[in-house]
C-alpha positions as CSV (number, residue, x, y, z in Angstrom):
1,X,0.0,0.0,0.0
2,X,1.3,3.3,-0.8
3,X,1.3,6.2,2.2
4,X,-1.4,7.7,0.5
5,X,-3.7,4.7,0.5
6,X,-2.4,3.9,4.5
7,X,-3.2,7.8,5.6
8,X,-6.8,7.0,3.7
9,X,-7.5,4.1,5.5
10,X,-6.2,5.5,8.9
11,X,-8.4,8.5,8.3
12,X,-11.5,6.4,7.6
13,X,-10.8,4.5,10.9
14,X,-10.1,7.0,13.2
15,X,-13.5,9.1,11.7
16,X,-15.3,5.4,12.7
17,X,-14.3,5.2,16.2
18,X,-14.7,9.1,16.7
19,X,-18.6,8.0,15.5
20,X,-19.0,5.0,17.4
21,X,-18.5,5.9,21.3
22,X,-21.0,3.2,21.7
23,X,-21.4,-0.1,20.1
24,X,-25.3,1.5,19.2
25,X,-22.8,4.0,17.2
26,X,-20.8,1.6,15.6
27,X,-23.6,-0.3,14.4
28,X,-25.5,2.6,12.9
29,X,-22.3,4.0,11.0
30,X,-21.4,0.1,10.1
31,X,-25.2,-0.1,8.3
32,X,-25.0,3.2,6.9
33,X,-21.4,2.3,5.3
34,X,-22.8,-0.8,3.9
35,X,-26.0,0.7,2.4
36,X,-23.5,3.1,0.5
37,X,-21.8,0.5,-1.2
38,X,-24.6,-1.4,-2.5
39,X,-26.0,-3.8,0.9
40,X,-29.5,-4.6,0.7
41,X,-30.7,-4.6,4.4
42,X,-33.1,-7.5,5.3
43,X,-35.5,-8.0,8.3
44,X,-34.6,-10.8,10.9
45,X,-38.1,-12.0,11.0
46,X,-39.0,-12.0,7.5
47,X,-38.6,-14.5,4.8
48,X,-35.6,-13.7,2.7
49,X,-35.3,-14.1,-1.1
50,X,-31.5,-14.1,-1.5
51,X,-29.9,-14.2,-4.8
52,X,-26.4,-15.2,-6.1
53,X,-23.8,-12.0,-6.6
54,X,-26.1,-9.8,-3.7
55,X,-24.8,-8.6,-0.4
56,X,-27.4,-8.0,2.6
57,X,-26.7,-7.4,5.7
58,X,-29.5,-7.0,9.3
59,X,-29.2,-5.6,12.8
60,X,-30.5,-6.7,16.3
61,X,-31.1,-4.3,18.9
62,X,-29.4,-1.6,17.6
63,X,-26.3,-3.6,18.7
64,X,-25.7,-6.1,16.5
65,X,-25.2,-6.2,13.0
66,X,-24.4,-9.3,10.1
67,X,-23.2,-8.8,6.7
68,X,-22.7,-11.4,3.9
69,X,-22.6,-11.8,0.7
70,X,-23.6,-14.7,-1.7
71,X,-20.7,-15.6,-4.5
72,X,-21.7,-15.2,-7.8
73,X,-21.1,-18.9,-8.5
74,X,-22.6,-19.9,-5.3
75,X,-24.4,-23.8,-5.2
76,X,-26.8,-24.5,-2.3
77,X,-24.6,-27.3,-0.3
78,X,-20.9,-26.1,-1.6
79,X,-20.4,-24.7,1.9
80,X,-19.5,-21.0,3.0
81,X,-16.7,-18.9,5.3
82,X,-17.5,-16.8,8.1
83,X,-15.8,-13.4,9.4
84,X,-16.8,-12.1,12.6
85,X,-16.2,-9.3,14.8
86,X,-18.2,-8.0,18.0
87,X,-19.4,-4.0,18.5
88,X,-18.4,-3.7,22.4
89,X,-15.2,-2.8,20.7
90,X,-14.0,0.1,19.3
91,X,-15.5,1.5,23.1
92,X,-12.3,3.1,23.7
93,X,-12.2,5.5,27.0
94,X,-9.6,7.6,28.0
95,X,-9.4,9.0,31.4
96,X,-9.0,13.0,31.7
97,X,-7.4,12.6,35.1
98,X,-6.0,9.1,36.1
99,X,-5.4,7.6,39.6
């Protein structure tokens, strides 16, 4: 990665966690961040119609949130990977006056 690209990516992070001092934050500014580059959002309690090449993602509580996306070659039965992170992190704190 070239500087550029690394100040870029450490920008877009540092903006994240300075929008998500709460793991309601995070998940709000993660769903927003998906919409914008093309995730359909779906509801947990629905019936989904998922299609091959799509990306969805849905939320729980305000405080949860799970993205995916579907290969465009995807077969019913050829088995999938999972990624996964938790929102009680990026709750950094920094005391004004330590003990």
């Amino acid at each position: 990665m070239a500087d550029t690209e690394v100040s870029s990516v450490v920008s877009d992070f540092i903006g994240f966690l300075n929008a998500s001092p709460t793991a309601f934050h995070a998940v709000d500014d993660a769903k927003k961040r998906l919409q914008k580059v093309g995730y359909e959002q779906l509801v947990e309690r629905e019936d989904w119609k998922l299609e091959a090449g799509k990306r969805y993602f849905l939320t729980r509580n305000h405080s949860t949130i799970v993205a995916f996306a579907i290969g465009k070659k995807y077969v019913a039965g050829n088995g999938f990977h999972i990624v996964s992170a938790h929102t009680d992190s990026p709750c950094l704190k920094l005391k004004p006056v330590s003990e």
